[in-house]
Backbone of each chain as nested JSON, in Angstrom:
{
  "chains": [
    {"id": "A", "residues": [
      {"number": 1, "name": "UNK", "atoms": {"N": [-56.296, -85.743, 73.194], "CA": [-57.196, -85.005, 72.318], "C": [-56.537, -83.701, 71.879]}},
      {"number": 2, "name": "UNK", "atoms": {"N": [-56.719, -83.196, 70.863], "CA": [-56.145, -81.954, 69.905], "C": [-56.555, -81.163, 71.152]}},
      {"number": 3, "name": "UNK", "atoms": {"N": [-56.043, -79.981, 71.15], "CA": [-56.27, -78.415, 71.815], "C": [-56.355, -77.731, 70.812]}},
      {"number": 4, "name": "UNK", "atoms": {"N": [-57.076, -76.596, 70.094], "CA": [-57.616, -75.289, 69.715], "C": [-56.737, -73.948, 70.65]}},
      {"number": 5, "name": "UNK", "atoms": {"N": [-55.933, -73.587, 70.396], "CA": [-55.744, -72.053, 71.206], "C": [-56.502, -71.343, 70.48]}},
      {"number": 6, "name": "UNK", "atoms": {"N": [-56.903, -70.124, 71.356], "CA": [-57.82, -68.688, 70.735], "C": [-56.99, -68.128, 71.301]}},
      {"number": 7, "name": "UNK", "atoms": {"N": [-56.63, -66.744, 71.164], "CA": [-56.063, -65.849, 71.876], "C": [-56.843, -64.876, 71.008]}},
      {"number": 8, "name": "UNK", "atoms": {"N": [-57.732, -63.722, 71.926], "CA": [-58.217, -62.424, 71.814], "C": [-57.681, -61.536, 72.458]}},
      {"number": 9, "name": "UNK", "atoms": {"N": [-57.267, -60.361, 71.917], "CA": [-56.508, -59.431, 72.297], "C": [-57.179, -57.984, 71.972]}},
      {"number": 10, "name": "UNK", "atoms": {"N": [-56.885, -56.676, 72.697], "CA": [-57.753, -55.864, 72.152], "C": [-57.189, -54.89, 70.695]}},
      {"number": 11, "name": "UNK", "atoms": {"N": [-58.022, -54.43, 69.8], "CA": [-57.431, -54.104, 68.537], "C": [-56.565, -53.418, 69.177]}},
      {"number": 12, "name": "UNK", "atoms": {"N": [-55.108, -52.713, 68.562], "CA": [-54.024, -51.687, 68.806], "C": [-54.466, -50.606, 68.982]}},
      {"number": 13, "name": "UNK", "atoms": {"N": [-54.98, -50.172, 68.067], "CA": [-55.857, -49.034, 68.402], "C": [-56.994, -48.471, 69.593]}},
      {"number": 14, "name": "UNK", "atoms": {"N": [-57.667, -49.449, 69.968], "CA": [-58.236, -49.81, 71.425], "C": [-57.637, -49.228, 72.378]}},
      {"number": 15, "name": "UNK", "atoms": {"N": [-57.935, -48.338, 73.575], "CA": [-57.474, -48.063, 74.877], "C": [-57.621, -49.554, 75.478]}},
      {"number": 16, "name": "UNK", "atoms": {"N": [-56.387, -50.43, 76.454], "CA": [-56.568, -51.079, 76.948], "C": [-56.332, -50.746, 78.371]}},
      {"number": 17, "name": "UNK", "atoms": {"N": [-57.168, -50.533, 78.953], "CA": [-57.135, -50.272, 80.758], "C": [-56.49, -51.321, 81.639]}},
      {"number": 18, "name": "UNK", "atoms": {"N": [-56.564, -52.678, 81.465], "CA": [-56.27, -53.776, 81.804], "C": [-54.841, -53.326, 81.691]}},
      {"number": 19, "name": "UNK", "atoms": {"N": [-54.421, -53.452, 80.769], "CA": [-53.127, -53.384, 80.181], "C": [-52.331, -52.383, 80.764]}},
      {"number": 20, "name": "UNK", "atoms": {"N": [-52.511, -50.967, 80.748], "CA": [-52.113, -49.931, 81.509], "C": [-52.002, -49.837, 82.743]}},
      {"number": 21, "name": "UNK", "atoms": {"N": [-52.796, -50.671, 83.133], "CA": [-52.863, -50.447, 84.995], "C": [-52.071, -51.394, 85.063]}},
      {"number": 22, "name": "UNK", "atoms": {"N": [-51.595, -52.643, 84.782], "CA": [-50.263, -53.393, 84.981], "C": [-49.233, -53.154, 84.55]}},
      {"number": 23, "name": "UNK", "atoms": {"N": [-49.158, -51.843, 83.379], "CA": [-47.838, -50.833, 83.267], "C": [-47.186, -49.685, 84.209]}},
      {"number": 24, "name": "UNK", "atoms": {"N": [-48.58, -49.31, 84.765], "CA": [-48.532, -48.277, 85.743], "C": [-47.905, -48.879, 86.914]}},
      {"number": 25, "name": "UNK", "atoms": {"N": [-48.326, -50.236, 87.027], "CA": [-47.956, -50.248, 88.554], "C": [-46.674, -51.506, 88.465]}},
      {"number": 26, "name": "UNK", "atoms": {"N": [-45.756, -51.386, 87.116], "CA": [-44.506, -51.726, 87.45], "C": [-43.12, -51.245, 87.922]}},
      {"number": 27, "name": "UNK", "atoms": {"N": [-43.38, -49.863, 87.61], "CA": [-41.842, -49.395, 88.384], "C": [-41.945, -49.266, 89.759]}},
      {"number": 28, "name": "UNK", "atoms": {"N": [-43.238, -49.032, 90.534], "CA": [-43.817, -49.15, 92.194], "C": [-42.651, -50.532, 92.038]}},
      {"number": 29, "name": "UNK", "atoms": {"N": [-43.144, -51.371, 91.703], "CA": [-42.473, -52.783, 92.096], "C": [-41.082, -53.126, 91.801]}},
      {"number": 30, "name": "UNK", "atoms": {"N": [-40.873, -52.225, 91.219], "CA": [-39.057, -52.223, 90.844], "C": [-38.821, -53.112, 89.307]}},
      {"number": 31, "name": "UNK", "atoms": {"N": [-39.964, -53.152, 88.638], "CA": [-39.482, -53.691, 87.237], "C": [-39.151, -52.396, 85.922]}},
      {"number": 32, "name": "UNK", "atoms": {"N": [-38.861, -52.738, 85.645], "CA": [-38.139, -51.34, 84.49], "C": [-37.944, -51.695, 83.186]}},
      {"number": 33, "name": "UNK", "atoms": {"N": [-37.588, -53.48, 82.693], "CA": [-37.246, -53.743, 81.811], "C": [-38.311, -54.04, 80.437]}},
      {"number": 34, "name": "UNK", "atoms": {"N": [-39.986, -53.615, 81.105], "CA": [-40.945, -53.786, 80.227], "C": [-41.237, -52.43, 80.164]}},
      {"number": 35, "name": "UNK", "atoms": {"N": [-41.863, -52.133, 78.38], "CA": [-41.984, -50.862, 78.179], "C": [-43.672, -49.968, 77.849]}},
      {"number": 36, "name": "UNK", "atoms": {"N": [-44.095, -52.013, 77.451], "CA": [-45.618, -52.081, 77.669], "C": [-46.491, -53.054, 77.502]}},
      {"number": 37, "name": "UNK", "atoms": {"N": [-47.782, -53.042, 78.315], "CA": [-47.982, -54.677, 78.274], "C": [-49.637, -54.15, 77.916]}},
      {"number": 38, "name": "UNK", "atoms": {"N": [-50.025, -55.342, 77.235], "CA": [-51.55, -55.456, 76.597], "C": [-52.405, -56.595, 77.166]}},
      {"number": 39, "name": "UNK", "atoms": {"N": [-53.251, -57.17, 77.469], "CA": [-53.722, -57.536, 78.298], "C": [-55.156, -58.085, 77.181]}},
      {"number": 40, "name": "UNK", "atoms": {"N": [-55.171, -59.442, 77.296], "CA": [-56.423, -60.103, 76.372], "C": [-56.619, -61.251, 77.198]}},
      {"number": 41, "name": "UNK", "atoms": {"N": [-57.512, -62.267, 76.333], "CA": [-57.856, -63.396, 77.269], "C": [-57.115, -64.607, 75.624]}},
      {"number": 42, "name": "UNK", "atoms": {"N": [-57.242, -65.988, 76.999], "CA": [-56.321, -67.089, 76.378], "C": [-57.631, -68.092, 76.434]}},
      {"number": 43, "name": "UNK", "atoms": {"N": [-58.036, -68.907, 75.114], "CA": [-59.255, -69.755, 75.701], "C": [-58.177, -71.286, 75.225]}},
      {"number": 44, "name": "UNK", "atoms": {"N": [-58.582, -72.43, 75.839], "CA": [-57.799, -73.738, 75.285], "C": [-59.075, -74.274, 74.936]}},
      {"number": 45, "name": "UNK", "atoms": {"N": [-59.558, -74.577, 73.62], "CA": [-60.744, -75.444, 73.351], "C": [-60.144, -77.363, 73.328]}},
      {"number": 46, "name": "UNK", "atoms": {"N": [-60.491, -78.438, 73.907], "CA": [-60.483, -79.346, 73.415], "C": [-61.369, -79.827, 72.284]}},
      {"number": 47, "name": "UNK", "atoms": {"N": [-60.953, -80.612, 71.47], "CA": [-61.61, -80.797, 70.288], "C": [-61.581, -82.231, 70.2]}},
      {"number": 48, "name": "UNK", "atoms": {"N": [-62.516, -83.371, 69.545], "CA": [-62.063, -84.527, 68.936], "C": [-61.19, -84.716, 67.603]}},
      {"number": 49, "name": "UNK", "atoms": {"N": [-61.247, -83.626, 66.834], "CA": [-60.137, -83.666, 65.579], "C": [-60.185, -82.342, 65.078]}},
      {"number": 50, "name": "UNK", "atoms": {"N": [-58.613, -81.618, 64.908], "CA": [-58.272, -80.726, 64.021], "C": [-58.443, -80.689, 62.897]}},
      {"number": 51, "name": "UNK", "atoms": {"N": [-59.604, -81.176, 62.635], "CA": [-60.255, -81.184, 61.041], "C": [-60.73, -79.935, 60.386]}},
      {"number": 52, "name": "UNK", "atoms": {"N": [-60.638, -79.961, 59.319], "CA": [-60.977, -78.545, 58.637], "C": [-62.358, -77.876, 59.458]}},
      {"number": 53, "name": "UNK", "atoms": {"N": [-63.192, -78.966, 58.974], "CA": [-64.821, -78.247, 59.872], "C": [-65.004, -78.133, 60.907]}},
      {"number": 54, "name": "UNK", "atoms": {"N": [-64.011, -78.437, 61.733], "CA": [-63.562, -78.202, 63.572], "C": [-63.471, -76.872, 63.63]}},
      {"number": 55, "name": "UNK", "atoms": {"N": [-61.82, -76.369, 62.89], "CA": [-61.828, -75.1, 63.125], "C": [-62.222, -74.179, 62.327]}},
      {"number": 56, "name": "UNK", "atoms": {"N": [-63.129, -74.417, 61.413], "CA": [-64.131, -73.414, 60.795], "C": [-64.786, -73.335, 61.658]}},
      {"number": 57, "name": "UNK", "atoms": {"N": [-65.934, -74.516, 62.562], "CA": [-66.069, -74.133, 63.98], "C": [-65.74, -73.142, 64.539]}},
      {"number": 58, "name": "UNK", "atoms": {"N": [-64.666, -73.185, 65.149], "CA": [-63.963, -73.067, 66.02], "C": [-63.502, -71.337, 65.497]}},
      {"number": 59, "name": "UNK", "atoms": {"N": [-63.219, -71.1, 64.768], "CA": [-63.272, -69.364, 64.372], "C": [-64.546, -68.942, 64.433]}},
      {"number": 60, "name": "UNK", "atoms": {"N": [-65.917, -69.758, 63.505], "CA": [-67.083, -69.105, 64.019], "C": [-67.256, -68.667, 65.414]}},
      {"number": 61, "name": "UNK", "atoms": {"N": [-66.92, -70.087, 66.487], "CA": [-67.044, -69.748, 67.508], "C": [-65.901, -68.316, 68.252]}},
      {"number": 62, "name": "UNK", "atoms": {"N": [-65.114, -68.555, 67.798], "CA": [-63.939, -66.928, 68.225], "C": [-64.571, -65.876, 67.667]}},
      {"number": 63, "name": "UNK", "atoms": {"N": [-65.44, -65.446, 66.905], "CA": [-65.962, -63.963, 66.281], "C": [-67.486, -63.763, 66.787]}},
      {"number": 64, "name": "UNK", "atoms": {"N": [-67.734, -65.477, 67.505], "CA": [-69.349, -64.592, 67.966], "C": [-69.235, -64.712, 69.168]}},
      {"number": 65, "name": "UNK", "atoms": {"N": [-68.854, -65.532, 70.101], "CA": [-69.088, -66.282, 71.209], "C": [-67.424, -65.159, 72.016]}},
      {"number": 66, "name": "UNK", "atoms": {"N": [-66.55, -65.575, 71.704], "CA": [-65.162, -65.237, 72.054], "C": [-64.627, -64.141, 72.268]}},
      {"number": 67, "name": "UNK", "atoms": {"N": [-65.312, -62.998, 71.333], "CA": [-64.343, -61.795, 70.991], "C": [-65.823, -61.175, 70.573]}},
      {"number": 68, "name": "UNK", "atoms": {"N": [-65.247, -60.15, 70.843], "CA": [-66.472, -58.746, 70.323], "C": [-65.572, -58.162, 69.052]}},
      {"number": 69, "name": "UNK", "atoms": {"N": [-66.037, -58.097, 67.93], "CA": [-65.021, -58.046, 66.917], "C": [-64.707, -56.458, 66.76]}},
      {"number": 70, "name": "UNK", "atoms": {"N": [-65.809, -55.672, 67.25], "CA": [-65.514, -54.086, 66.846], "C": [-64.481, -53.891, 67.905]}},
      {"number": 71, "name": "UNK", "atoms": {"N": [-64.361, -54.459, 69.029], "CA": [-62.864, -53.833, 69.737], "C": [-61.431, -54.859, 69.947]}},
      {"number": 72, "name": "UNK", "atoms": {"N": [-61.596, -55.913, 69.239], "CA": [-60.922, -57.205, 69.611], "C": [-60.206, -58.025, 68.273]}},
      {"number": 73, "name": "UNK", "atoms": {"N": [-59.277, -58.359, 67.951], "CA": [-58.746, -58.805, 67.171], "C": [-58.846, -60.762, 67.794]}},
      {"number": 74, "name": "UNK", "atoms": {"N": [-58.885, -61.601, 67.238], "CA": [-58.821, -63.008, 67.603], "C": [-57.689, -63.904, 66.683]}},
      {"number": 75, "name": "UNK", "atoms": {"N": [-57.14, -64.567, 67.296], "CA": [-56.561, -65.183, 66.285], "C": [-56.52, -67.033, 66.602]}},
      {"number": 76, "name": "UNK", "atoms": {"N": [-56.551, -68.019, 66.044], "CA": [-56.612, -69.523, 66.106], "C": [-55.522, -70.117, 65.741]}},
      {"number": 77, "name": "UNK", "atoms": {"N": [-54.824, -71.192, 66.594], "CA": [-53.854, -72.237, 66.156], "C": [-54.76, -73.447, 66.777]}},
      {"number": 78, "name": "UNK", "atoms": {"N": [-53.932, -74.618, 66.284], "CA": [-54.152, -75.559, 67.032], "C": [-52.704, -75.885, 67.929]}},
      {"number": 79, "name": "UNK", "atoms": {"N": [-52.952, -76.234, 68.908], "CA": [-51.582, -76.627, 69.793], "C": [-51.028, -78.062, 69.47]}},
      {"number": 80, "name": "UNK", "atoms": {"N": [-49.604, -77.902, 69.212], "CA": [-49.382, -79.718, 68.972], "C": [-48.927, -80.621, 70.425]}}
    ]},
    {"id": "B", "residues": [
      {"number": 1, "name": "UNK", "atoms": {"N": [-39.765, -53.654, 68.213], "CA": [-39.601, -54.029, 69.616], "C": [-39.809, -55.278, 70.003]}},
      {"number": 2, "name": "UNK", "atoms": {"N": [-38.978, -55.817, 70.652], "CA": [-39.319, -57.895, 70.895], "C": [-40.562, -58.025, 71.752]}},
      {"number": 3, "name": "UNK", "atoms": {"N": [-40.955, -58.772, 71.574], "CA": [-42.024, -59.236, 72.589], "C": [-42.07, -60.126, 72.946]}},
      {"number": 4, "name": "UNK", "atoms": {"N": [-42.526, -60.514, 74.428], "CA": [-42.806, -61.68, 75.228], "C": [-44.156, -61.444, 75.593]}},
      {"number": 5, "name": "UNK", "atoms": {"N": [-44.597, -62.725, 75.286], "CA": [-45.786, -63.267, 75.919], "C": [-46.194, -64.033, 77.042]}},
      {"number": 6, "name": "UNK", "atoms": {"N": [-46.857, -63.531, 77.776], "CA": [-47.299, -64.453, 79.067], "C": [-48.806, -64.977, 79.469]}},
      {"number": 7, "name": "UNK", "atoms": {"N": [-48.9, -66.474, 79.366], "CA": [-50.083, -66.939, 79.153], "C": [-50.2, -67.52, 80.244]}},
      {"number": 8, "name": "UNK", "atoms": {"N": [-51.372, -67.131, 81.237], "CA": [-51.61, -67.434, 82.791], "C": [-53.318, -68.333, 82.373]}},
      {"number": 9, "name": "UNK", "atoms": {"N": [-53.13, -69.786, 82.999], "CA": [-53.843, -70.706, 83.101], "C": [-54.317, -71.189, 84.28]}},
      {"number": 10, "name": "UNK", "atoms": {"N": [-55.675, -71.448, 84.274], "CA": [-55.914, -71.785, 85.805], "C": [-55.314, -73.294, 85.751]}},
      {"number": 11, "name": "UNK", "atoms": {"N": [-55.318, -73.791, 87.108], "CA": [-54.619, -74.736, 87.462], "C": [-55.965, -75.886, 86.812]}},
      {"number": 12, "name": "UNK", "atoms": {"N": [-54.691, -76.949, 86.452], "CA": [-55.795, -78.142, 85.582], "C": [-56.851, -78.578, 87.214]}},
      {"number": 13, "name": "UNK", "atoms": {"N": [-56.587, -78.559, 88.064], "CA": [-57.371, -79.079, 89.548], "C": [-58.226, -78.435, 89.875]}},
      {"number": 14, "name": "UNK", "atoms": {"N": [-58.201, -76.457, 89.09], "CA": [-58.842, -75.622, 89.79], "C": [-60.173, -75.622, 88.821]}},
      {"number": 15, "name": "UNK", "atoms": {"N": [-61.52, -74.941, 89.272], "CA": [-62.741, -75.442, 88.94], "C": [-62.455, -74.022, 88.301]}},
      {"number": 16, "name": "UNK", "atoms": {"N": [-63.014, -73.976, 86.793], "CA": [-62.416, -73.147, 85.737], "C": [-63.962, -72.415, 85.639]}},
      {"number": 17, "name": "UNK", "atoms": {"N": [-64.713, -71.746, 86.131], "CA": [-66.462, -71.081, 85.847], "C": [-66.225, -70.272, 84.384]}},
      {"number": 18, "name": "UNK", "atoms": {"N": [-65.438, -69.489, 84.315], "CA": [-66.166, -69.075, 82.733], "C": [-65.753, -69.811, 81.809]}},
      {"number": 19, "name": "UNK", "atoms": {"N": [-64.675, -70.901, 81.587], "CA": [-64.485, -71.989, 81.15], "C": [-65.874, -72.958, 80.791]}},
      {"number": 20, "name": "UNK", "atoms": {"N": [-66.032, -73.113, 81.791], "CA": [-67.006, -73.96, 81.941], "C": [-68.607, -73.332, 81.235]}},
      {"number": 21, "name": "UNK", "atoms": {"N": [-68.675, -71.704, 81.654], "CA": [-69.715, -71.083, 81.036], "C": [-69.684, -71.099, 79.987]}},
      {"number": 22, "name": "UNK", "atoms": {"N": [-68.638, -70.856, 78.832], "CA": [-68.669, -70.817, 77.23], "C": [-68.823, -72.414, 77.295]}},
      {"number": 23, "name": "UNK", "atoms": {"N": [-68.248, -73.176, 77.975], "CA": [-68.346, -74.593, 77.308], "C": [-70.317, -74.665, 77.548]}},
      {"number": 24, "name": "UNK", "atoms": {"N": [-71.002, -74.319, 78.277], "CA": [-72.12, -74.676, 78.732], "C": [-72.809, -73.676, 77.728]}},
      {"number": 25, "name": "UNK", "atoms": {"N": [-72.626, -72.801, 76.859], "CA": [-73.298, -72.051, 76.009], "C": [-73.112, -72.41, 74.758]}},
      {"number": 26, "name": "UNK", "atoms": {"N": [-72.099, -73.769, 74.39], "CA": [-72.212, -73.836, 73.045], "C": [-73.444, -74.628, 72.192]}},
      {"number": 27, "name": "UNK", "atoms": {"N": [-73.487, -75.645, 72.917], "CA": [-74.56, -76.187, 72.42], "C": [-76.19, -75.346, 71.676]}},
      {"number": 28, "name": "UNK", "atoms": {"N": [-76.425, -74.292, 72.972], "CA": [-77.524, -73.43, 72.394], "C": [-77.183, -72.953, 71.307]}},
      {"number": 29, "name": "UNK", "atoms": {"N": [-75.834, -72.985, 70.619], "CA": [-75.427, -71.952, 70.079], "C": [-74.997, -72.644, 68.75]}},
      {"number": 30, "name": "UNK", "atoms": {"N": [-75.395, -74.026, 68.855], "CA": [-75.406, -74.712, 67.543], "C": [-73.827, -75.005, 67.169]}},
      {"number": 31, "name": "UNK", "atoms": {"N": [-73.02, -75.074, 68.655], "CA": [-71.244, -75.59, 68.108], "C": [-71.004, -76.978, 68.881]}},
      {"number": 32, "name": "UNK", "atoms": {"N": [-71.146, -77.866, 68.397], "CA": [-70.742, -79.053, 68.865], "C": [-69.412, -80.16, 68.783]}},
      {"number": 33, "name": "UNK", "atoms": {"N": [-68.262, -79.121, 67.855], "CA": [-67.445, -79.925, 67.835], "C": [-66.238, -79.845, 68.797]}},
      {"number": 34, "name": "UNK", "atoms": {"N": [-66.658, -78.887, 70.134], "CA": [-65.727, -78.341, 71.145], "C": [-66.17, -79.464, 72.535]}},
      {"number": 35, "name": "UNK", "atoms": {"N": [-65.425, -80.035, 73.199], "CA": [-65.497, -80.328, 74.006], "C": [-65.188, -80.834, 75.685]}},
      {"number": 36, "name": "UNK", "atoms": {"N": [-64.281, -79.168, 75.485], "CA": [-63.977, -78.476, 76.901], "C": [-63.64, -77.373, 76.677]}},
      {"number": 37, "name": "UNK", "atoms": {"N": [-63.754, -76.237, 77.175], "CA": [-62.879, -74.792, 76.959], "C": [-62.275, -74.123, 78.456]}},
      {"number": 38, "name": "UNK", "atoms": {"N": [-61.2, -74.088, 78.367], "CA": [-60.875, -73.352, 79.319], "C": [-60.464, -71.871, 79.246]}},
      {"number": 39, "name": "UNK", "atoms": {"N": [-60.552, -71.186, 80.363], "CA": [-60.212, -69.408, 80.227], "C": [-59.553, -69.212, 80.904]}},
      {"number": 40, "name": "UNK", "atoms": {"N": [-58.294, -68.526, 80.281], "CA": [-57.071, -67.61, 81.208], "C": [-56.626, -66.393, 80.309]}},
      {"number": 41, "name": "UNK", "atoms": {"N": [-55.78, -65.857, 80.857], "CA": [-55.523, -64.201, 80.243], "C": [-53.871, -64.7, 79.7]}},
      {"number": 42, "name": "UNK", "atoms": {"N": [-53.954, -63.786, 78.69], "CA": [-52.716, -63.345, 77.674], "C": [-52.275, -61.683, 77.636]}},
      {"number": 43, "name": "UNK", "atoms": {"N": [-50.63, -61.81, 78.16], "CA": [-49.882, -60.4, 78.52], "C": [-49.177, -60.222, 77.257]}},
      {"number": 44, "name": "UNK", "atoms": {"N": [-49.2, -59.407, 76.847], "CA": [-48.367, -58.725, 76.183], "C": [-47.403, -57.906, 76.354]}},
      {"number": 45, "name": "UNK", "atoms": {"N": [-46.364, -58.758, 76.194], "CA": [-45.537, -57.023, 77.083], "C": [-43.77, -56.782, 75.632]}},
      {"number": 46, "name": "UNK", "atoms": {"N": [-43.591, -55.477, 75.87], "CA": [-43.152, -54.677, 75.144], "C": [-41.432, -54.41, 75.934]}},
      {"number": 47, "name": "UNK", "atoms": {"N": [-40.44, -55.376, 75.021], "CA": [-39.28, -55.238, 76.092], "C": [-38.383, -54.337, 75.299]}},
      {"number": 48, "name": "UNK", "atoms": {"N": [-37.095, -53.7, 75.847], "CA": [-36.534, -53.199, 74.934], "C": [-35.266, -54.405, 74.457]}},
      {"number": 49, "name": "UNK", "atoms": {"N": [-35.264, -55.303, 75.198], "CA": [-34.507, -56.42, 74.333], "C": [-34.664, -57.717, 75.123]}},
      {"number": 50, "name": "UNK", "atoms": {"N": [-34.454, -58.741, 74.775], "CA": [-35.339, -60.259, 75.293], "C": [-33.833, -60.408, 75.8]}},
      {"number": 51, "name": "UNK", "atoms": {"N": [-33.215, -59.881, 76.755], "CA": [-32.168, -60.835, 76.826], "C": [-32.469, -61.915, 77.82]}},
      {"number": 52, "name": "UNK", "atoms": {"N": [-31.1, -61.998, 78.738], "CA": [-31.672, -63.169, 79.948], "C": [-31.991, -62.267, 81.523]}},
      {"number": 53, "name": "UNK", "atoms": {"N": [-30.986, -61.113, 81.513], "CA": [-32.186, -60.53, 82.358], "C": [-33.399, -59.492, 82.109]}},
      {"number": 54, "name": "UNK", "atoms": {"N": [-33.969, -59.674, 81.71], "CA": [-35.143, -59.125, 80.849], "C": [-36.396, -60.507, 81.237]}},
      {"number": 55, "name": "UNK", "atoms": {"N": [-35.99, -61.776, 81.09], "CA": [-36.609, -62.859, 80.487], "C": [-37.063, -62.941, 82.354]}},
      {"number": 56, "name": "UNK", "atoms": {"N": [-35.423, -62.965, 82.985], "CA": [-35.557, -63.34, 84.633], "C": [-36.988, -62.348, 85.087]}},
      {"number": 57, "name": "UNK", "atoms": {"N": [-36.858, -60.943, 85.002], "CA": [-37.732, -59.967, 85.103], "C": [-39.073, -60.488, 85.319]}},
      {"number": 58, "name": "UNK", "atoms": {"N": [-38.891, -60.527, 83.819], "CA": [-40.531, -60.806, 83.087], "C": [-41.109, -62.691, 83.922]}},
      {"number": 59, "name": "UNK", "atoms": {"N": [-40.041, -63.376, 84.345], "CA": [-40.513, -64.242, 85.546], "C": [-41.125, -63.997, 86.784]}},
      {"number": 60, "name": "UNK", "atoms": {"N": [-40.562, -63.223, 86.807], "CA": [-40.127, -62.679, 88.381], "C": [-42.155, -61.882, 88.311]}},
      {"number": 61, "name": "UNK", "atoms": {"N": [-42.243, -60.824, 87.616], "CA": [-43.498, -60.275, 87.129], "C": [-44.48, -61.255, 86.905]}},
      {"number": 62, "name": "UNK", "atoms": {"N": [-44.719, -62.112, 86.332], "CA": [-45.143, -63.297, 85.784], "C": [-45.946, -64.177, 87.239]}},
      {"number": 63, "name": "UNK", "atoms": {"N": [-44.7, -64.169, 87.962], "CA": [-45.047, -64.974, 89.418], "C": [-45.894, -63.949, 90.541]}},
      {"number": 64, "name": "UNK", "atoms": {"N": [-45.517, -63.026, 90.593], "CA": [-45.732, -61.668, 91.387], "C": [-47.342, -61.045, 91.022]}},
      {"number": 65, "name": "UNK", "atoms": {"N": [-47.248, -60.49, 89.953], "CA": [-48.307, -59.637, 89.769], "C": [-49.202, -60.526, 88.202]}},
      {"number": 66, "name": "UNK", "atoms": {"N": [-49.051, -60.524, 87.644], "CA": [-49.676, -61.387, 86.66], "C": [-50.698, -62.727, 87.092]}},
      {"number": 67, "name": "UNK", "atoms": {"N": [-49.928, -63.784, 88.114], "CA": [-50.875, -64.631, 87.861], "C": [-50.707, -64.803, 89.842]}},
      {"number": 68, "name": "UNK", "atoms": {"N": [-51.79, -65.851, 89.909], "CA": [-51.613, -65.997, 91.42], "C": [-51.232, -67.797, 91.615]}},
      {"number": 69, "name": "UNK", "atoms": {"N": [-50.281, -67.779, 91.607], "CA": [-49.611, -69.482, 91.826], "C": [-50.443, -70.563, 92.508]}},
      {"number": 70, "name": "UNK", "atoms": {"N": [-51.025, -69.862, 93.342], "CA": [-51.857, -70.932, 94.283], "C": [-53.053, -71.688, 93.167]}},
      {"number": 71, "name": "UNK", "atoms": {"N": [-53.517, -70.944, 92.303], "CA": [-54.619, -70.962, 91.159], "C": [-54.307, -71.133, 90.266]}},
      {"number": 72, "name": "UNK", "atoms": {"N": [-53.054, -70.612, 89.419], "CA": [-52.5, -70.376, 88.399], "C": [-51.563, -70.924, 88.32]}},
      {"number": 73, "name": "UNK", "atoms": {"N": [-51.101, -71.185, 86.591], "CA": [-49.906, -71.889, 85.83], "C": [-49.24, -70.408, 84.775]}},
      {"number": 74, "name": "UNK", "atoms": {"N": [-48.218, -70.355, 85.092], "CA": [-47.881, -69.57, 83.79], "C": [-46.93, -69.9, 82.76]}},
      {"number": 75, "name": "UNK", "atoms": {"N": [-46.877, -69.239, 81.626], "CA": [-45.822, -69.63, 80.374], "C": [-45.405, -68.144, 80.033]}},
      {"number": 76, "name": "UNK", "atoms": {"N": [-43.849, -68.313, 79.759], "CA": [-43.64, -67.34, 79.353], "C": [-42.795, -67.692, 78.221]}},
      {"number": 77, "name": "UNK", "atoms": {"N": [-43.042, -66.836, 77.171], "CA": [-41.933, -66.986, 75.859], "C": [-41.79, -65.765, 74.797]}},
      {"number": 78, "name": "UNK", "atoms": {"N": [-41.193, -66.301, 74.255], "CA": [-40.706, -64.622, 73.249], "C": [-41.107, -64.844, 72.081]}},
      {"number": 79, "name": "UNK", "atoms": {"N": [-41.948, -63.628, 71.355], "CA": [-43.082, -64.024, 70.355], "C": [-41.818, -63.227, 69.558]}},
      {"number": 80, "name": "UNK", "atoms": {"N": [-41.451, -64.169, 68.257], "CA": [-40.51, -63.734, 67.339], "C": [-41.289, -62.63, 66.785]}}
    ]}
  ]
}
C-alpha cells in the first residue's frame, strides 16, 4: 500500500525548545560537528491510492489535524 | 549550510498510541481515505559540512541521544 509522509516542523522563526535542548546538550557528549538541530514530528499515513483526492485529503488532514499552522510549517510527499 | 535529517520511527512491533490516536480521530473528522498513521519525530540538524565524519557523528548521535533502539528505527540522510 502507498505511504503519505507529513513532516511538521516548527516555522524558522518559532523558538524551538525541543530543538535547543538537544543542541545544548551536545558538546556535554563530545559531538561538535552539528551546529544546530530543529526538532518536528514525522507522521507515515498508509493510504489505498496516491490519488489526487487522497492527498488533497491528506494536506487537509496536515493543516487541521497534524500541525497547528500559526507555529508550524507542514509539508507532504508520498513515499515510493 | 548542508543539512541532515534524522527521522526516528517507532519500531513496526512497537504499539504506536498517538499513531494510533490520529488514526482513531479521523473518521469523526470526516477523513476516510487514511488507513494507518504512524508518529515519530524529525531532527534537523545544521552541519558545517556532510562529510564522512560528520555523517559517522550524526550516527553515532542518532543511536545515543535522538532515538532509543530498543523502540526505535532511525534514518539518516542529507537533505540537498
Amino acid at each position: 500500500m502507498p505511504r503519505v509522509i507529513v513532516d511538521v516542523m516548527p516555522k524558522p522563526e518559532i523558538l524551538d525548545p525541543q530543538g535547543k535542548a538537544v543542541h545544548g546538550a551536545l558538546p556535554r557528549l563530545g559531538f561538535n560537528a552539528v551546529t544546530d538541530v530543529r526538532q518536528g514530528k514525522r507522521f507515515e499515513l498508509e493510504v489505498d491510492s496516491a490519488d489526487e483526492a487522497t492527498l488533497a485529503e491528506v494536506h487537509q488532514l496536515a493543516e487541521t489535524l497534524l500541525s497547528n499552522p500559526v507555529i508550524e510549517d507542514y509539508s507532504v510527499r508520498v513515499d515510493a
